[in-house]
C-alpha positions in Angstrom: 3.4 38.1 -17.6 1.0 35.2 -17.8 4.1 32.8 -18.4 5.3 33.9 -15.0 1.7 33.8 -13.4 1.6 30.1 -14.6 4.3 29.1 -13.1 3.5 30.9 -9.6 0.7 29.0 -10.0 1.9 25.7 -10.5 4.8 26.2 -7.7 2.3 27.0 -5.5 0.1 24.0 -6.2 3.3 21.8 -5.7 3.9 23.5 -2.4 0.7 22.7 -1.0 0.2 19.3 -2.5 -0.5 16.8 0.5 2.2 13.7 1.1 2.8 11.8 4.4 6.1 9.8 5.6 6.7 7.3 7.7 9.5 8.7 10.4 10.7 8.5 13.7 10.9 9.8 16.7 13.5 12.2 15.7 11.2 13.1 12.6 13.5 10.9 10.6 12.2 9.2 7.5 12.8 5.2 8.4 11.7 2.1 6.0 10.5 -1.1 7.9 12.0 -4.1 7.8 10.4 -7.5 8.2 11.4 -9.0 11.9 12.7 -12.7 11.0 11.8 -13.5 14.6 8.3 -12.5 14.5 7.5 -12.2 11.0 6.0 -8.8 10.8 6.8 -5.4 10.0 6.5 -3.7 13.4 7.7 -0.6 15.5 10.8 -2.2 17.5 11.1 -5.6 16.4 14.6 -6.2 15.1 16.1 -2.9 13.6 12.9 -1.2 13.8 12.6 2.2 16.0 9.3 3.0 16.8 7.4 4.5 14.2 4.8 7.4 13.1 3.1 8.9 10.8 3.7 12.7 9.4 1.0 14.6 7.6 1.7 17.4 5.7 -0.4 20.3 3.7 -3.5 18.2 4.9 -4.0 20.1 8.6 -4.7 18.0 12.1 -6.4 14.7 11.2 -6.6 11.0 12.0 -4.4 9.0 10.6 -3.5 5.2 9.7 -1.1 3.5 7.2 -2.8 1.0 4.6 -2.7 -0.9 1.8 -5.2 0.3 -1.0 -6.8 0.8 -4.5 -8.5 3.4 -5.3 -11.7 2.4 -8.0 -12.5 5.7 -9.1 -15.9 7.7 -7.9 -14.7 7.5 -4.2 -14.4 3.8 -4.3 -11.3 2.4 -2.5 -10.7 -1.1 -1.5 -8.4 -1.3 1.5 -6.8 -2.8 4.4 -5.6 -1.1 7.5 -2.1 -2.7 8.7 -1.6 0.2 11.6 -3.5 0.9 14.9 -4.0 3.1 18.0 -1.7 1.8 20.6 -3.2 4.5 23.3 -4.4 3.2 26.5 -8.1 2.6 26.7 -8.7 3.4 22.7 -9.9 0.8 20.4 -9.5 3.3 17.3 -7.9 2.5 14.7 -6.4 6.0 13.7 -4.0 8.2 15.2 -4.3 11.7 15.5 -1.3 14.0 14.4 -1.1 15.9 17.7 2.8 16.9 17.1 2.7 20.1 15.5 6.1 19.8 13.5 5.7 23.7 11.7 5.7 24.1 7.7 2.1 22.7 7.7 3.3 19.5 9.1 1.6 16.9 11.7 3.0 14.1 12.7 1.6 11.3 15.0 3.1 10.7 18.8 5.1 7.6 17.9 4.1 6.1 21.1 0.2 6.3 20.1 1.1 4.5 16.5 2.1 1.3 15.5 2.4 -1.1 12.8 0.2 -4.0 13.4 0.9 -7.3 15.1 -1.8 -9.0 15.3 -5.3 -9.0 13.5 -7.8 -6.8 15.0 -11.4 -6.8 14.0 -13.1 -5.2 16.5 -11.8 -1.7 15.2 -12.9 0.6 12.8 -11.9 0.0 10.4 -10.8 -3.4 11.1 -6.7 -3.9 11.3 -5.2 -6.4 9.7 -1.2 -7.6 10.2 1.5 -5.5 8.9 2.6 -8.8 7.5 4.0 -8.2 3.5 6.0 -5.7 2.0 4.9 -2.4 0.2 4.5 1.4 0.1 1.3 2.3 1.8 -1.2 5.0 1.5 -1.8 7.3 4.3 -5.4 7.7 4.8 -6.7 10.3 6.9 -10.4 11.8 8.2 -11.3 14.5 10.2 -12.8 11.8 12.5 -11.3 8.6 14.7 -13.6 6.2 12.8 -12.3 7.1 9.9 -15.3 8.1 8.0 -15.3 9.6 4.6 -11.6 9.5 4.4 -8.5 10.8 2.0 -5.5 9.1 1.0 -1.6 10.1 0.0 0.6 8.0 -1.5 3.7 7.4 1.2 6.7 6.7 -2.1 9.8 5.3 -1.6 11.4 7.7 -0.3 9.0 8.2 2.1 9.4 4.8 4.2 8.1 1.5 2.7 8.1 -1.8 3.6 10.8 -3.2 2.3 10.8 -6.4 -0.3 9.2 -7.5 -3.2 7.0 -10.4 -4.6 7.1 -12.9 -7.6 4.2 -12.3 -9.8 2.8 -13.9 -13.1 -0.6 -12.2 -15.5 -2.7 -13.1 -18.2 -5.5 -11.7 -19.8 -8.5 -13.3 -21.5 -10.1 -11.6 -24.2 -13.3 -13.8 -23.6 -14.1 -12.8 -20.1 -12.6 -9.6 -19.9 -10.3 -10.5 -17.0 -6.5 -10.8 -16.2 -5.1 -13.7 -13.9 -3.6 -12.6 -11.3 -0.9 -14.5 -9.2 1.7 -13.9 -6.5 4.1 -17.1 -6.5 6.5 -15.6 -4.4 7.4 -13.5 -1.4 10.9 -11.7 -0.6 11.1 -10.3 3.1 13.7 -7.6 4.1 14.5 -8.7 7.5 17.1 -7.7 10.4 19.2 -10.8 9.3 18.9 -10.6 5.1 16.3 -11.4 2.9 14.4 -14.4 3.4 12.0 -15.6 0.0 8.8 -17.4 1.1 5.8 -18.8 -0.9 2.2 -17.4 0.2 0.6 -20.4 1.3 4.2 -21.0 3.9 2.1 -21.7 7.3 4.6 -19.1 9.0 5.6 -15.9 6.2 2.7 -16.8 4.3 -1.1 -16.1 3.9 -3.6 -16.7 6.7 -7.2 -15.6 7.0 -7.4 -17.0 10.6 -4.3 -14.7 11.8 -5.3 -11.8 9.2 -2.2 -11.9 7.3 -3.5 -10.8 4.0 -2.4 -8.8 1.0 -4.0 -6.6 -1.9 -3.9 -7.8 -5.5 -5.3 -4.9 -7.7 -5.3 -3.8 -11.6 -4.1 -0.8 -12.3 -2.8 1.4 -15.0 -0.6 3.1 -12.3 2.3 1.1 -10.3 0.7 2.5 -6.6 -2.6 2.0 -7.0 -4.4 5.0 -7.6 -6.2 4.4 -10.8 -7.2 1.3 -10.7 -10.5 -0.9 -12.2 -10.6 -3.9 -9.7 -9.1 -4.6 -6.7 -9.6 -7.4 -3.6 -8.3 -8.6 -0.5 -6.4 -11.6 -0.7 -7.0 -13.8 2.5 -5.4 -17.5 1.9 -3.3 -18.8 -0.7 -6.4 -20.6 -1.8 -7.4 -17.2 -3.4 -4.6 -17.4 -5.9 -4.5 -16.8 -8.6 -7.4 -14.0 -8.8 -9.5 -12.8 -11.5 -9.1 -9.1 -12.1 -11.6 -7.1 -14.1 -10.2 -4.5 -16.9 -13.8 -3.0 -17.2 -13.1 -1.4 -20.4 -13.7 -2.7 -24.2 -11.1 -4.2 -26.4 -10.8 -3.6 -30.2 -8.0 -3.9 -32.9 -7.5 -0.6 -32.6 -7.5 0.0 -28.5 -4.5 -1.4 -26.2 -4.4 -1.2 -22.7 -1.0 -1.2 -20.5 -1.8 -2.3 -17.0 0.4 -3.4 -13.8 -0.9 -6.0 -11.0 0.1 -3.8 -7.8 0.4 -6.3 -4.3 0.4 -3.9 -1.5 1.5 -1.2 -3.6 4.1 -2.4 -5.7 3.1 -2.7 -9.1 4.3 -5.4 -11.5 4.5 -4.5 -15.4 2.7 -2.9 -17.4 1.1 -5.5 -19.3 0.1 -5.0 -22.8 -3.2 -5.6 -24.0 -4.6 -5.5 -26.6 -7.8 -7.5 -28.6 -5.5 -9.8 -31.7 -2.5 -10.2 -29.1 -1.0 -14.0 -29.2 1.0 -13.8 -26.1 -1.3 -13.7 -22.8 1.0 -14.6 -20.6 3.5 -12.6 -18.9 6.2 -13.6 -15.7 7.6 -10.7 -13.8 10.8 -11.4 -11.5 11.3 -10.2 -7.7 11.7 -6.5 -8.6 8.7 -3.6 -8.4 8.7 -0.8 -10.4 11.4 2.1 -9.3 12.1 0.0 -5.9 13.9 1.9 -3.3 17.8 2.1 -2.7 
């Protein structure tokens, strides 16, 4: 008998776990693909339908797609890459108005969209939807987003699609691990185009807010992580990256550098190891098909 209570228990924690996709406007789950035109990942550009957001096991709430790192204790670094498109609002978040039954919301995909352009007047402030990655949903019972949750959106959920070149190392004498991003790998209408992050049109640009997320984690999404920052120029790379924990002969640590959600690793560390420096190739962690 307490076998079987168990397991009611633990299907019915599954069935009301929160998750959020990115889907159209047939309530279709749809990945985004980089527009080689424009150089963003946007509703309608190239292959792209328009897009929304869908909510589930969370109720009605405000809603935006972003890159992010969650520090523990409440503490998340992140970086909004979708906005309000309805006339006269200069929110940020979308509220999941379509009530799609089985606990699911979902946003009017004519109220939501993936970010063209930078827009700091918001709250919170929107950057581009300019790099590949899976993105968090986060959601508030408020437009300004105030005290806010987030879901994971996987795979096969809708990501951006592509990939980045990455490189590590850790020194035992500060603590820190070297981050780096040499390369970028677009999905695009047309094939996949590879860029470097300081290239004046795919790349980096604080003035335009095309910016990314580095982050140390020992998950590959970002949701246990011990540092975390927003990478504005390619002048920022490579970036230190703080373990925050103690090493010792007896203690190793496997961590992944995660760029907008994809994580790149683990890397082994550990207090007598000779090799500190690691090169990863084009390919997250359990990509999508």
């Amino acid at each position: 008998m307490m076998k079987k209570f168990a397991i009611l228990i633990l299907v019915f924690g599954l069935a009301f776990s929160q998750s959020a996709q990115i889907i159209d406007n047939a309530n279709t789950i749809q990945d985004v693909y980089s527009s080689a035109a424009y150089k963003v990942y946007v509703d309608t550009f190239g292959t792209n339908p328009d897009f929304g957001m869908r909510l589930c096991s969370a109720g009605q709430k405000y809603v935006a797609a972003v890159y992010s790192a969650n520090l523990g204790g409440g503490n998340y670094v992140y970086e909004a890459i979708s906005k309000n498109l309805t006339t006269g609002s200069s929110d940020t978040l979308v509220y999941t108005s379509n009530n799609l039954g089985g606990g699911c919301f979902a946003t009017p995909v004519d109220a939501f969209a993936f970010s063209q352009f930078r827009d700091f007047t918001r709250t919170p402030r929107v950057y581009v939807s300019a790099f590949p990655g899976r993105v968090h949903a986060m959601y508030s019972n408020s437009a300004d987003g105030s005290s806010p949750s987030f879901v994971g959106v996987n795979f096969a959920e809708g990501w951006l699609r592509g990939s980045y070149s990455t490189t590590r190392s850790f020194s035992e004498a500060t603590g820190n691990v070297t981050g780096d991003v040499t390369s970028i790998t677009f999905e695009t209408d047309i094939g996949s185009i590879s860029r470097s992050p300081s290239d004046s049109d795919w790349g980096l640009n604080s003035s335009t807010g095309r910016s990314m997320l580095l982050a140390l984690c020992s998950d590959d999404f970002g949701d246990t992580c011990s540092d975390a920052k927003v990478i504005n120029s390619s002048g920022q790379l490579p970036t230190q990256l703080k373990l925050n924990q103690p090493t010792s002969d007896s203690v190793i640590y496997n961590r992944y550098l995660v760029v907008d959600g994809l994580g790149y690793g683990p890397l082994c560390i550990g207090a007598d190891l000779t090799l500190v420096s690691v090169s990863f190739s084009n390919n997250p962690v359990n990509p999508g098909q």
